[in-house]
C-alpha positions as CSV (number, residue, x, y, z in Angstrom):
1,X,12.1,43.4,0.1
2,X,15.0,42.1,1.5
3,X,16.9,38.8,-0.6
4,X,16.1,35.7,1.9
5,X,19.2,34.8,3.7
6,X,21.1,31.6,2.1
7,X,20.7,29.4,5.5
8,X,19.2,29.9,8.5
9,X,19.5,28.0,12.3
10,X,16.5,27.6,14.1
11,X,18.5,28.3,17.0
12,X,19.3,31.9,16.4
13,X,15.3,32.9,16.0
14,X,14.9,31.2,19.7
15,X,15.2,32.8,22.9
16,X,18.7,32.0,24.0
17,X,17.1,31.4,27.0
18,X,15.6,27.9,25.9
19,X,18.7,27.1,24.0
20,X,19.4,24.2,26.6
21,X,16.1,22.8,27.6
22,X,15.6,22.3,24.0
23,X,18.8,20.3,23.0
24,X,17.7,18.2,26.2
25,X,14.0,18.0,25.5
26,X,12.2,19.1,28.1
27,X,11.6,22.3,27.0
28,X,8.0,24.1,27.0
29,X,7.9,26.7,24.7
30,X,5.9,27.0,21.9
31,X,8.7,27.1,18.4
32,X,6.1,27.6,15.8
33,X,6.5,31.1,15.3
34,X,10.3,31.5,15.8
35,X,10.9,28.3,13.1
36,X,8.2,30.1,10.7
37,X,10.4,33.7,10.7
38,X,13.3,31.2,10.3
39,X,11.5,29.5,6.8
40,X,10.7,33.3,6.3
41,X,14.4,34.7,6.0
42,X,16.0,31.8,4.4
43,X,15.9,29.4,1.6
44,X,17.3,26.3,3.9
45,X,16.8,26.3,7.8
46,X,18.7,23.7,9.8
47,X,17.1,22.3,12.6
48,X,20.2,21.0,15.4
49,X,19.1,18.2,17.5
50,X,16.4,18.7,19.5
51,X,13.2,18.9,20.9
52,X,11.0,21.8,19.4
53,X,7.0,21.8,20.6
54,X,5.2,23.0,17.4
55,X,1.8,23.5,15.6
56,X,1.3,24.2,12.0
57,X,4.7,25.0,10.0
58,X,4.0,26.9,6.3
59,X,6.4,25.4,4.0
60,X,7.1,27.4,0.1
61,X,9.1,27.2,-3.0
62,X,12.3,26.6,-3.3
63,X,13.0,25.4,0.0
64,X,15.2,23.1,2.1
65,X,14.4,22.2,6.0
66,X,16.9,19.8,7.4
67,X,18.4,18.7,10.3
68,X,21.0,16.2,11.8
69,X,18.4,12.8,12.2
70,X,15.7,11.4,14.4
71,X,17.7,13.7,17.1
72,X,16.6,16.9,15.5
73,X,12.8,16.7,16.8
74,X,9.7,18.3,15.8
75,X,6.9,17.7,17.2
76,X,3.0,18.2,18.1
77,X,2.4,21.1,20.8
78,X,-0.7,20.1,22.0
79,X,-3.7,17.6,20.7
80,X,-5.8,21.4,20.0
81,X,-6.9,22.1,15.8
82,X,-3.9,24.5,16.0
83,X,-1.9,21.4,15.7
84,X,-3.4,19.5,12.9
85,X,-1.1,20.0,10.5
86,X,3.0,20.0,11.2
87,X,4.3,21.0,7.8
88,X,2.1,21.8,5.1
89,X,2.4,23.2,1.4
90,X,-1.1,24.2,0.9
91,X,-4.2,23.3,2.9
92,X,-7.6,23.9,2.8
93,X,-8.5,25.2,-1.0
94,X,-4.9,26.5,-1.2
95,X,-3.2,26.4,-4.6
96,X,-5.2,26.0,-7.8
97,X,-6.3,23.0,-10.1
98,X,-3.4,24.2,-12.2
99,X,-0.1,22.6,-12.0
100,X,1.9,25.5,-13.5
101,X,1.0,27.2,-9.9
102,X,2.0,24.6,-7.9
103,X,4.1,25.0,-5.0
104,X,7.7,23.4,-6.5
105,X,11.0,22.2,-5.5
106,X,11.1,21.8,-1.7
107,X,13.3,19.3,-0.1
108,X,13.0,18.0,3.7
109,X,15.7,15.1,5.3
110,X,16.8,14.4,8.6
111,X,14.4,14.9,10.8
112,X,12.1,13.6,13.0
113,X,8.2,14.8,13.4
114,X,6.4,13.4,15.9
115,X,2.8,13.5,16.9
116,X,2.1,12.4,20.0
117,X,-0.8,10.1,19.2
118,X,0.0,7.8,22.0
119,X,-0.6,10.9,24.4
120,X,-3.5,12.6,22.6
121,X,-5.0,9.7,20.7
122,X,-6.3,8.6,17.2
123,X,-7.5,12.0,15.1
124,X,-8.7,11.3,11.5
125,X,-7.3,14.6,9.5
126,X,-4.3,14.8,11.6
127,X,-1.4,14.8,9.7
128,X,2.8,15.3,9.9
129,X,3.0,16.5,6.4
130,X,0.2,18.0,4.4
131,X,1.2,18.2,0.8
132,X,-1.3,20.2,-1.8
133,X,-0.8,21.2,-5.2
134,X,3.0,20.4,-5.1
135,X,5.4,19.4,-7.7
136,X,8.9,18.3,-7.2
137,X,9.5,17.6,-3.3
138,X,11.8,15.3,-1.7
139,X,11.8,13.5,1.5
140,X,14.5,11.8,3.1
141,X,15.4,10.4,6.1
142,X,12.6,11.7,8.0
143,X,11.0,9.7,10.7
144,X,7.8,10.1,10.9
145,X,6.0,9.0,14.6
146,X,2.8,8.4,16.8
147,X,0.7,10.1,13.9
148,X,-2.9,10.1,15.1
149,X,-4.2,10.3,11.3
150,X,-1.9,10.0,8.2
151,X,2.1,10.6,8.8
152,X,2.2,11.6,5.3
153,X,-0.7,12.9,3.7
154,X,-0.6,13.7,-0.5
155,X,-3.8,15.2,-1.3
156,X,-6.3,17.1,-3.1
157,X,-7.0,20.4,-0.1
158,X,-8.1,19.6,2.8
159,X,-11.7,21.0,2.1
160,X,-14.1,18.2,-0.1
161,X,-14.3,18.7,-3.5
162,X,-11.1,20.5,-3.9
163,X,-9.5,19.5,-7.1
164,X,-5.2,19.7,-6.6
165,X,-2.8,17.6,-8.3
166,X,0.6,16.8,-7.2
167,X,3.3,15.8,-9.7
168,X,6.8,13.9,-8.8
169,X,7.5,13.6,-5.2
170,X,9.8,11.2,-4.0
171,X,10.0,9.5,-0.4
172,X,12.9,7.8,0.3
173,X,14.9,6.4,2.9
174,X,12.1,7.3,5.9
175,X,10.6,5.0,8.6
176,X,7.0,5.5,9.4
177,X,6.1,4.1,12.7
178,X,2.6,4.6,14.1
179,X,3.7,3.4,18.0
180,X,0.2,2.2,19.3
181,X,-1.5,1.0,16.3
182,X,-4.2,4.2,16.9
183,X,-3.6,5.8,13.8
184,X,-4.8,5.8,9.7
185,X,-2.1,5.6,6.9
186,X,1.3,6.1,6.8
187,X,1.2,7.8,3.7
188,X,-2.0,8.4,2.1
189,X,-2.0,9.3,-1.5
190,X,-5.3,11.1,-2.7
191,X,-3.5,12.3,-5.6
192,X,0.1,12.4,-7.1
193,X,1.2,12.2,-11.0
194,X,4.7,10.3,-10.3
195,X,5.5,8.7,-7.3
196,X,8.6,7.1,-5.8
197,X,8.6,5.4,-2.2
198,X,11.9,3.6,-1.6
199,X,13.5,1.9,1.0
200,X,11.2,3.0,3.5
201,X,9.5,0.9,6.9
202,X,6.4,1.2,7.7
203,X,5.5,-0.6,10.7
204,X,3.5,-0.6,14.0
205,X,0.3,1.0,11.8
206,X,-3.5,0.3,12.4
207,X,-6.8,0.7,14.0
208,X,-8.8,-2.3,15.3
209,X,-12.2,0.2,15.5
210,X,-11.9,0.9,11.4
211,X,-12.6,-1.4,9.0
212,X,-11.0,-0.4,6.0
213,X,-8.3,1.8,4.4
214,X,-6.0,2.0,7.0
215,X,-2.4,0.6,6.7
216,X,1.0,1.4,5.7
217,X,0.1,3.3,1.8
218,X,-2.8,3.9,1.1
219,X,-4.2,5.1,-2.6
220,X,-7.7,6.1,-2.3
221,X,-8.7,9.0,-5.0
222,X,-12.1,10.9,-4.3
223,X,-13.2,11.8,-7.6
224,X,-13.1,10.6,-11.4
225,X,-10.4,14.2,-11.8
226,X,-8.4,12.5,-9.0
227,X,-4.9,11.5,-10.8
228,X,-2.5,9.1,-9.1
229,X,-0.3,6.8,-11.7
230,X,3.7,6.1,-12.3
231,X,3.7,4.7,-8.8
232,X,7.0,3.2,-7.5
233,X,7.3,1.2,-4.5
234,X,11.0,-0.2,-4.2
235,X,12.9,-2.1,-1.1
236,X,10.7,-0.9,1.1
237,X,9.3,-3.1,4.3
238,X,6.0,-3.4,5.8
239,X,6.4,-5.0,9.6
240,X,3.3,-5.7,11.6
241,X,0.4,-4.3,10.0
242,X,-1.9,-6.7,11.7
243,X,-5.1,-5.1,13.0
244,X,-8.1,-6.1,11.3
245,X,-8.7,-5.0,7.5
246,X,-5.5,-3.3,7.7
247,X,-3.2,-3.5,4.7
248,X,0.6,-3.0,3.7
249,X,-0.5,-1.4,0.5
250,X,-3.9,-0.8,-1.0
251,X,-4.7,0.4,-4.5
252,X,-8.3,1.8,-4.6
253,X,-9.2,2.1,-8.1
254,X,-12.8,3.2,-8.0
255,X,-12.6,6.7,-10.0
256,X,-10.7,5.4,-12.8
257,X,-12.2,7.1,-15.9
258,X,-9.3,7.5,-18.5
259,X,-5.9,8.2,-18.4
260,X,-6.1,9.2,-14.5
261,X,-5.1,6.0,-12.5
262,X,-2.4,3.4,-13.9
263,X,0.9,2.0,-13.8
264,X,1.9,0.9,-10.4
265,X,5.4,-1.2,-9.5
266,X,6.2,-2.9,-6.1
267,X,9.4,-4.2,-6.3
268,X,11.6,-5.9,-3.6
269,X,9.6,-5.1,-0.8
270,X,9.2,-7.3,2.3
271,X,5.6,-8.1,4.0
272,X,5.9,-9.5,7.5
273,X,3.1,-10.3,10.0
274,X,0.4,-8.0,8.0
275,X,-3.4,-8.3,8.0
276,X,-3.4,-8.0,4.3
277,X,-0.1,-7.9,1.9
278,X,-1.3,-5.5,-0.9
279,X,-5.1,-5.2,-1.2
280,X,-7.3,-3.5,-3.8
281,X,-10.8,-2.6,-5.0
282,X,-12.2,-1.4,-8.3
283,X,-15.3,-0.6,-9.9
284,X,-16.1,-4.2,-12.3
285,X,-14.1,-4.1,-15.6
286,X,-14.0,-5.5,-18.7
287,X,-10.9,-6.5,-20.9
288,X,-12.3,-3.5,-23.2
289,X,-11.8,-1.3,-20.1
290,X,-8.3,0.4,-19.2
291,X,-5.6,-1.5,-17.7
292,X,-4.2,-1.0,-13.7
293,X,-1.4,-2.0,-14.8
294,X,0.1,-3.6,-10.9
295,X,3.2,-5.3,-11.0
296,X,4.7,-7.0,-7.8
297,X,8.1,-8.4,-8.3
298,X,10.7,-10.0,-6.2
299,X,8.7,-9.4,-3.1
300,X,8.8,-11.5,-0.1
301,X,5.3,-12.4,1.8
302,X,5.9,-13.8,5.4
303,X,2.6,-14.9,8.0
304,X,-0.2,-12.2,6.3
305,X,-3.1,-13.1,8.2
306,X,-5.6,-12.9,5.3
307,X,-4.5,-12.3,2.0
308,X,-1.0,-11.8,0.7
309,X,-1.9,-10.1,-2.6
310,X,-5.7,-9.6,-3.2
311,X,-5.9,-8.7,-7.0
312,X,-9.7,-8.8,-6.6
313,X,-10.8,-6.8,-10.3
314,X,-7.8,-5.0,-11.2
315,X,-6.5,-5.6,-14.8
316,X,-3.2,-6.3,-16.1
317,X,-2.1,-7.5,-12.8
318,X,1.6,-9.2,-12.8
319,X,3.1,-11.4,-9.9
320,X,6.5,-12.7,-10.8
321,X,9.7,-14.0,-8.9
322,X,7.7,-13.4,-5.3
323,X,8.2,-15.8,-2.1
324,X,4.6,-16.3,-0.2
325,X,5.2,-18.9,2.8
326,X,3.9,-19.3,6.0
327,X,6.5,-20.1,9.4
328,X,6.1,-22.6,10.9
329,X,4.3,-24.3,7.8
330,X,0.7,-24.0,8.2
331,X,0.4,-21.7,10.7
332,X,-2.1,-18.6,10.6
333,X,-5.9,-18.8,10.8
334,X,-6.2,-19.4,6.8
335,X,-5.6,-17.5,4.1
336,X,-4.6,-17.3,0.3
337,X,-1.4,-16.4,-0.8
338,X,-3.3,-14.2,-4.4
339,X,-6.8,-14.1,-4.5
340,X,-8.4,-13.0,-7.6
341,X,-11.7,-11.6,-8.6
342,X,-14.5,-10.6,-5.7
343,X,-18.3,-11.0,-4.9
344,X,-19.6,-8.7,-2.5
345,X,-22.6,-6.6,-2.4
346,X,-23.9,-8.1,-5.3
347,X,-21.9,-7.6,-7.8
348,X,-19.3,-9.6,-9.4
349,X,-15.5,-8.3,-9.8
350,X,-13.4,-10.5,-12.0
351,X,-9.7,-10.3,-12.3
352,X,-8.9,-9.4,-15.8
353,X,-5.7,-10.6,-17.6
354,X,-3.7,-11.2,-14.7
355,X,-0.1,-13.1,-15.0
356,X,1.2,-15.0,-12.3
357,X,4.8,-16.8,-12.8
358,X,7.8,-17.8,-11.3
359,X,6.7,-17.9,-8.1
360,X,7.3,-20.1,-4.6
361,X,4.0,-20.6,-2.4
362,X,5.6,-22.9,0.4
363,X,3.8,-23.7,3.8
364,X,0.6,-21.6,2.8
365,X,-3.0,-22.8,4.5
366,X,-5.6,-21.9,2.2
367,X,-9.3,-20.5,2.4
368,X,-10.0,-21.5,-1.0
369,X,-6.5,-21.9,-2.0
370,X,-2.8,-21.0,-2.2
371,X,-4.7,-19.2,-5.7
372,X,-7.5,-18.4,-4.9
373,X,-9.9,-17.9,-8.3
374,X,-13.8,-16.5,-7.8
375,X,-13.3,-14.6,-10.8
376,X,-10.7,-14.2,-13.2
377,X,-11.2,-13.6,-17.5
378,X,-7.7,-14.2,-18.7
379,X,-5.1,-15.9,-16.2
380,X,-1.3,-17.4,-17.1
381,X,-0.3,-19.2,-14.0
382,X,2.8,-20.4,-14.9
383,X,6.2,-21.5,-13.6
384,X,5.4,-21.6,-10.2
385,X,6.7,-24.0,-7.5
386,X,4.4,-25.6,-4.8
387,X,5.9,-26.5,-2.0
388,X,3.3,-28.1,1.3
389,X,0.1,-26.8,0.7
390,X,-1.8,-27.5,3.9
391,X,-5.3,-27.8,1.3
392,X,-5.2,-26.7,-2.1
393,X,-2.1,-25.0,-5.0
394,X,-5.3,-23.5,-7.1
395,X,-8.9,-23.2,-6.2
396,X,-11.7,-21.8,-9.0
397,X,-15.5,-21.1,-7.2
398,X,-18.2,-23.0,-8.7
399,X,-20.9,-20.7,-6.8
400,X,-23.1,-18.6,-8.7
401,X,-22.7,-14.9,-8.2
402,X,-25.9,-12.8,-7.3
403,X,-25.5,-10.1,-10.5
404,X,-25.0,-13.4,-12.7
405,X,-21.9,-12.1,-13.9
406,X,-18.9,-14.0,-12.1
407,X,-16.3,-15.0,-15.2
408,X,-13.5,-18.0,-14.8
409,X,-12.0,-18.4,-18.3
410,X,-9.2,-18.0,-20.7
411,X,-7.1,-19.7,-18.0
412,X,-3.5,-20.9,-18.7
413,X,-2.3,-23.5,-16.2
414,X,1.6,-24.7,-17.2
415,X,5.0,-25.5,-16.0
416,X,4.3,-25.8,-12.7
417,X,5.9,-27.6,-9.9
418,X,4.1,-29.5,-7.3
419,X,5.6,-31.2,-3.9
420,X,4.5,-32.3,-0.6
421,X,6.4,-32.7,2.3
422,X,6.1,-35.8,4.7
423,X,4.6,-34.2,7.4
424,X,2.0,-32.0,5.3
425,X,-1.6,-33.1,5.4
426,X,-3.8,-34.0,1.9
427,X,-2.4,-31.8,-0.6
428,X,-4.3,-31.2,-4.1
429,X,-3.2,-29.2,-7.3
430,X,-6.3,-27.8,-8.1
431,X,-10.0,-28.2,-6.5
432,X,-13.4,-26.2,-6.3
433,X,-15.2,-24.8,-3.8
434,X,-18.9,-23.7,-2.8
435,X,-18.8,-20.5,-0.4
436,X,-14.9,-21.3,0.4
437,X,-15.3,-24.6,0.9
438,X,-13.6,-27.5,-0.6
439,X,-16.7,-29.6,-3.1
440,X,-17.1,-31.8,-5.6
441,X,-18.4,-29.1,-7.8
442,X,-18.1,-29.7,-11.6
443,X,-16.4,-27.4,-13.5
444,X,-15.6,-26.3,-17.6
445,X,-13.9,-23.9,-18.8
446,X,-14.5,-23.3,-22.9
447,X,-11.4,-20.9,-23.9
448,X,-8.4,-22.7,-20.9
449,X,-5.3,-24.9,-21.2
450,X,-3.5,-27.2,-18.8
451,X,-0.4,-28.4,-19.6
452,X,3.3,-29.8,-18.2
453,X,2.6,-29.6,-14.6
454,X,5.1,-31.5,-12.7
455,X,2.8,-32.8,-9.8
456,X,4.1,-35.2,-7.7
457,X,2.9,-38.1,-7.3
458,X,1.9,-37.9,-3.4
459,X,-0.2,-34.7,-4.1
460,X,-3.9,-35.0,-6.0
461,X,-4.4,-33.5,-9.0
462,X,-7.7,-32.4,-8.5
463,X,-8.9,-32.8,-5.1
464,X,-12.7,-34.1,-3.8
465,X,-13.8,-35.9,-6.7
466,X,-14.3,-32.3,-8.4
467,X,-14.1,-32.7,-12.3
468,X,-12.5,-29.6,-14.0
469,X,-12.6,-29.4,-17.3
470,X,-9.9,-27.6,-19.8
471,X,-11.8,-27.7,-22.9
472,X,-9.3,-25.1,-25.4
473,X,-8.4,-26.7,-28.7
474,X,-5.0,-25.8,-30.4
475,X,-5.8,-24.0,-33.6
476,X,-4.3,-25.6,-37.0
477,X,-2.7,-23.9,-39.1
């Protein structure tokens, strides 16, 4: 067999007859099989700016497609099954279960895939990118648009039940921008071993007819073999993510049964005008059971809808050095800044050993409160400033849960810092609530401190006539 050429141009495997109508986009013809004898012959094909019509695009080893930026255009032929995938590693049951045969070292930047989505409409398994059974791939600079399911899609197959693991891929630098808010995910992460997103926006993503996992990243693993853990998520930016139930990030820890799904870092990212900040869901844990392991630092929350952060029953959560604030002050229909610990379909999810510190909640309008507490066993909140709370800093439930096994203890409460503006309304530091609303429930908690809160003296300490008890004795030594 002939040794593959060093670097190809797309151009030279196209009629030269097309040449023209394709640097000024409004050519017809159909590229897929020209670029796929281009990947073919060489081990890097350059793509010139642009317009290339394309359906599915076989990507392999060793490999490096590029082009000049959002000018150098692929994109979606037609809306027919031909066209589900743009680039793929493997798909279907492609690859095996074993890493040492995965497809390895591929890198893709400056380009632009687009998929039409506002033209042919929302499409569930439609993606940009396919990636299966894939080890080491970078992608850079690549814009990815109008995708009618996932722009970026890190899976396990395409076929159920196929079991493929992905190990260090590495987005960075890319702008995901779902148009018409008709799509799923930006990038959807079924299963990935070491993952870094950085510096990437993600914006204009949704679907007002779904009602859950949809939004800018989304993990959600399909079976207890399903791996995704050494997640990074650095500088990146998640703009108007605001159909219903749609979230910036959600971590879906359902399938956790080991070693498979930990460890996950957002860092310096910004979350304006979303649904939900970060959201999350897990089976109910234990402090016995294995750490998540989420830590969301120096992030900036601006106008969520809902929730900013919705720890719900992850364990080992960590919230430090984040701004959460509302513009103007008070605005939104009501939501909490964190909200720990869940009740829903009968069974309790408490957030387990979850620290929250050096924070500023400024401007928020609670539903239960700027914290939010229905369950939580083990909580430092500490070193956080308060600044115009339209309701309450930190709310605990004092409803029962219908499994009987709702848990608020071991709760730390210090060295916070508690103001109210003149033109904010009754402000408390801490309150209960019955079904979300504010009572004058009675509450103790056995194994919990509360200590060298600076609470000012316009602002109630405990709001309603509620009584909440910290009942934790220093032990002597």
């Amino acid at each position: 067999m002939p040794s593959p050429l060093k670097q190809a141009n797309v151009l030279d495997y196209l009629p030269a007859s097309e040449h023209a109508a394709l640097r000024a986009g409004n050519s017809t013809y159909d590229c897929t099989g020209d670029i796929q004898a281009a990947i073919a012959a060489a081990d890097k094909v350059f793509v010139p700016a642009g317009v290339y019509l394309v359906k599915q695009l076989n990507l392999k080893s060793g490999f490096e497609l590029y082009g000049e930026g959002p000018s150098s255009q692929l994109k979606a032929y037609d809306a027919s099954l031909a066209s589900e995938f743009m680039l793929v590693t493997h798909i279907r049951d492609g690859g095996s279960h074993r890493v040492a045969d995965n497809m390895r070292d591929i890198h893709l930047h400056d380009l632009k895939l687009d998929g039409r989505v506002a033209e042919f409409g929302y499409a569930q398994f439609y993606y940009l990118l396919a990636v299966n059974a894939t080890s080491d791939l970078t992608v850079e600079r690549v814009t990815f648009h109008g995708f009618r399911g996932d722009g970026m899609y890190v899976g396990s197959g395409t076929l159920a039940r196929t079991e493929r693991h992905n190990q260090r891929i590495v987005v960075r630098d890319c702008v995901f921008d779902g148009a018409v808010k008709d799509n799923r995910n930006g990038l959807s992460v079924i299963d990935c071993d070491g993952l870094m997103v950085e510096r990437c926006v993600f914006r204009n993503i949704g679907n007002a007819k779904l009602s859950h996992s949809v939004g800018g990243i989304d993990f959600e693993p399909d079976h207890d073999w399903s791996i995704y853990r050494n997640v990074t998520i650095s500088g990146c930016r998640f703009i108007d993510i605001d159909t219903v139930n749609t979230a910036g990030i959600t971590f879906f820890n359902g399938h956790q049964t080991g070693d498979n799904i930990h460890d996950w870092t957002v860092s310096d990212c910004e979350f304006t005008n979303c649904y939900w900040g970060i959201d999350s869901s897990t089976k109910a844990k234990t402090v016995a059971s294995r750490p998540d392991n989420l830590r969301v630092l120096d992030c900036d929350f601006l106008n969520s809808i809902r929730v900013d952060v919705a720890v719900k029953g992850l364990s080992g959560t960590q919230i430090s050095c984040c701004t959460f604030r509302r513009s103007p002050p008070g605005s939104g229909p009501g939501g909490d800044a964190i909200r720990l610990g869940t009740i829903a379909s009968r069974t309790s999810r408490n957030a387990i050993n979850t620290v929250i510190t050096g924070n500023m909640f400024s401007g928020i309008r609670p539903q239960m409160g700027a914290i939010g507490v229905l369950g939580a066993d083990g909580l430092v909140c500490a070193g956080n400033v308060f600044t115009d709370i339209h309701a309450t800093c930190i709310n605990f439930a004092d409803d029962g849960s219908p499994d009987d096994k709702r848990v608020i203890d071991r709760i730390v409460i210090s060295g916070n810092v508690v103001s109210r503006g003149a033109r904010t309304g009754s402000m408390s530091f801490m309150s209960t609530s019955n079904d979300m609303r504010i009572s004058k429930g009675r509450l103790k908690l056995e194994h919990s401190f509360e200590y060298e809160n600076d609470v000012g003296g316009s602002v109630k300490k405990i709001a309603n006539g509620a009584t909440i008890e910290f009942r934790g004795t220093t032990p002597t030594t």
